[in-house]
NUKE-59768 format. One record per residue (C-alpha): residue number from 0; x negated, y, z negated; residue in one letter. Coordinates in pm, whole numbers, always signed. Example, Ala and Ser with C-alpha at 12.3 -4.5 7.8 and 13.67 -1.06 7.14 Angstrom:
residues 2
<seq 0; px -1230; py -450; pz -780; type A> $
<seq 1; px -1367; py -106; pz -714; type S> $
//
This chain:
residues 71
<seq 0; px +2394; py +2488; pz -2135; type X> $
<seq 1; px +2026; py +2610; pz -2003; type X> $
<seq 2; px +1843; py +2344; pz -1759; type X> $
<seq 3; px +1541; py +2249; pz -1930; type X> $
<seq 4; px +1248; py +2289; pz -1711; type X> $
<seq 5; px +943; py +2114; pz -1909; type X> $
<seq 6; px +635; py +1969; pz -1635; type X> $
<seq 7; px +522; py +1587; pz -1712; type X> $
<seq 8; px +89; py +1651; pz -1743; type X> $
<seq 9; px -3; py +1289; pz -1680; type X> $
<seq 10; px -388; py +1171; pz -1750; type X> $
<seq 11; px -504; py +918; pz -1461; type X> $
<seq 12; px -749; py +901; pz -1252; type X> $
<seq 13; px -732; py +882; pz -833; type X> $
<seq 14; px -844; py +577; pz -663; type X> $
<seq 15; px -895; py +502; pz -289; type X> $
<seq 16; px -676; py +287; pz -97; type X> $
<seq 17; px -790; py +117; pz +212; type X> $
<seq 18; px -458; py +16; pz +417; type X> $
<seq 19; px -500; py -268; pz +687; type X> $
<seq 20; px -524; py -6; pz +977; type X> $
<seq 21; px -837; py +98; pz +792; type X> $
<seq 22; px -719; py +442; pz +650; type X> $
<seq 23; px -777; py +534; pz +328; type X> $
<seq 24; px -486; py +678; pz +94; type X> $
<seq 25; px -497; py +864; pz -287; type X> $
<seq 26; px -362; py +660; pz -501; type X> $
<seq 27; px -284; py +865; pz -901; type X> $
<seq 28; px -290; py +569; pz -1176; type X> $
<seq 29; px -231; py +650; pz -1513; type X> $
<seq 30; px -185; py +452; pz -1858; type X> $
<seq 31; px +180; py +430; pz -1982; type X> $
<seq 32; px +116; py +262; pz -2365; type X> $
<seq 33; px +45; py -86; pz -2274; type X> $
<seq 34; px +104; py -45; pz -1876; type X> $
<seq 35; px -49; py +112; pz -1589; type X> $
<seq 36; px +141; py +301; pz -1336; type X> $
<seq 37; px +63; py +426; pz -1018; type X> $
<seq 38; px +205; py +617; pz -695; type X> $
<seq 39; px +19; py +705; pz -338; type X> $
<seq 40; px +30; py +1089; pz -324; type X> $
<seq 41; px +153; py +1228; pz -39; type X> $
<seq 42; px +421; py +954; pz -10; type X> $
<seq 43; px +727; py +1033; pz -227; type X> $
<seq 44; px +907; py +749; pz -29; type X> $
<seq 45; px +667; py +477; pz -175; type X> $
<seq 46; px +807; py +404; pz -520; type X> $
<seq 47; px +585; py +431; pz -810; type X> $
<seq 48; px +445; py +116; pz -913; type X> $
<seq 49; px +423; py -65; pz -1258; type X> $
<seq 50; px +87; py -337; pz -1384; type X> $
<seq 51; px -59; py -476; pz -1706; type X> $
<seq 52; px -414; py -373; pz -1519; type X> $
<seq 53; px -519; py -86; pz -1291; type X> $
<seq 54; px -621; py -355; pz -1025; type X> $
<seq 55; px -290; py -520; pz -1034; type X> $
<seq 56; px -99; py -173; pz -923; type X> $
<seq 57; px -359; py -125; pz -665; type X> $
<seq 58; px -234; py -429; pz -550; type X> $
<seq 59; px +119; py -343; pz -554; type X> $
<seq 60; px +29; py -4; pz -431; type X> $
<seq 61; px -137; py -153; pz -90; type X> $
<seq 62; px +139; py -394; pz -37; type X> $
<seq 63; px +390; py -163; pz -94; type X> $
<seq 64; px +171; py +88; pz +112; type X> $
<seq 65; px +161; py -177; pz +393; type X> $
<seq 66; px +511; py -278; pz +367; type X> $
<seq 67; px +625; py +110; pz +432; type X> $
<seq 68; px +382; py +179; pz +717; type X> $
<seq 69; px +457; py -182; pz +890; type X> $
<seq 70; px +838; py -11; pz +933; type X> $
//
Protein backbone atom coordinates (compact mmCIF):
# COMPACT_ATOMS: atom_id res chain seq x y z
CA UNK A 1 0.00 0.00 0.00
CA UNK A 2 1.42 3.68 -1.13
CA UNK A 3 2.23 6.14 1.98
CA UNK A 4 0.03 8.95 1.57
CA UNK A 5 1.91 12.12 1.68
CA UNK A 6 -0.90 15.01 1.86
CA UNK A 7 0.63 18.61 3.81
CA UNK A 8 -1.88 20.04 6.67
CA UNK A 9 -2.22 24.18 5.24
CA UNK A 10 -3.38 25.58 8.56
CA UNK A 11 -4.85 29.39 8.66
CA UNK A 12 -3.52 31.25 11.96
CA UNK A 13 -1.95 33.99 12.60
CA UNK A 14 1.70 34.47 14.62
CA UNK A 15 1.74 36.17 17.87
CA UNK A 16 4.69 37.32 20.06
CA UNK A 17 5.60 35.70 23.17
CA UNK A 18 7.49 37.47 25.82
CA UNK A 19 9.14 34.63 28.16
CA UNK A 20 10.22 35.77 31.78
CA UNK A 21 13.96 36.14 30.68
CA UNK A 22 12.52 38.83 28.42
CA UNK A 23 12.91 37.06 24.96
CA UNK A 24 10.41 37.05 22.65
CA UNK A 25 9.23 33.68 20.86
CA UNK A 26 6.67 33.00 17.53
CA UNK A 27 3.97 31.59 18.64
CA UNK A 28 1.40 29.99 15.23
CA UNK A 29 -2.39 29.97 16.64
CA UNK A 30 -4.97 28.79 14.56
CA UNK A 31 -8.89 28.04 14.89
CA UNK A 32 -9.78 24.30 15.16
CA UNK A 33 -14.00 24.54 14.89
CA UNK A 34 -14.82 25.77 18.24
CA UNK A 35 -11.05 25.74 19.70
CA UNK A 36 -7.91 27.49 19.30
CA UNK A 37 -4.65 25.80 19.04
CA UNK A 38 -1.33 26.90 19.18
CA UNK A 39 2.53 25.77 19.13
CA UNK A 40 5.93 28.03 19.59
CA UNK A 41 7.80 27.52 16.27
CA UNK A 42 11.06 26.58 16.48
CA UNK A 43 10.31 24.30 19.48
CA UNK A 44 8.99 20.88 18.36
CA UNK A 45 9.62 19.73 22.03
CA UNK A 46 6.89 22.18 23.40
CA UNK A 47 3.62 20.36 22.79
CA UNK A 48 0.98 22.08 20.91
CA UNK A 49 -1.48 23.66 23.02
CA UNK A 50 -5.37 23.55 23.10
CA UNK A 51 -8.01 26.98 24.39
CA UNK A 52 -11.61 28.08 23.98
CA UNK A 53 -9.79 31.73 23.29
CA UNK A 54 -6.55 32.79 21.55
CA UNK A 55 -5.49 34.49 24.92
CA UNK A 56 -6.04 31.41 26.90
CA UNK A 57 -3.33 29.31 24.63
CA UNK A 58 -1.03 32.19 24.89
CA UNK A 59 -1.28 31.48 28.29
CA UNK A 60 -0.63 27.92 28.10
CA UNK A 61 1.91 28.60 25.48
CA UNK A 62 4.14 30.91 28.00
CA UNK A 63 3.75 28.55 30.83
CA UNK A 64 4.50 25.73 28.95
CA UNK A 65 7.28 27.92 27.26
CA UNK A 66 8.57 28.73 30.81
CA UNK A 67 8.18 25.37 32.18
CA UNK A 68 10.60 23.91 29.21
CA UNK A 69 13.24 26.65 29.43
CA UNK A 70 13.21 26.58 33.49
CA UNK A 71 14.69 22.71 32.81
Amino acid sequence: MAESKKRTVRKGRIYHIRSSADVEYRAFIWEDSTWFCGRVEGYPQIAPCRGRTVVAVCKLLHAALDTTLAS
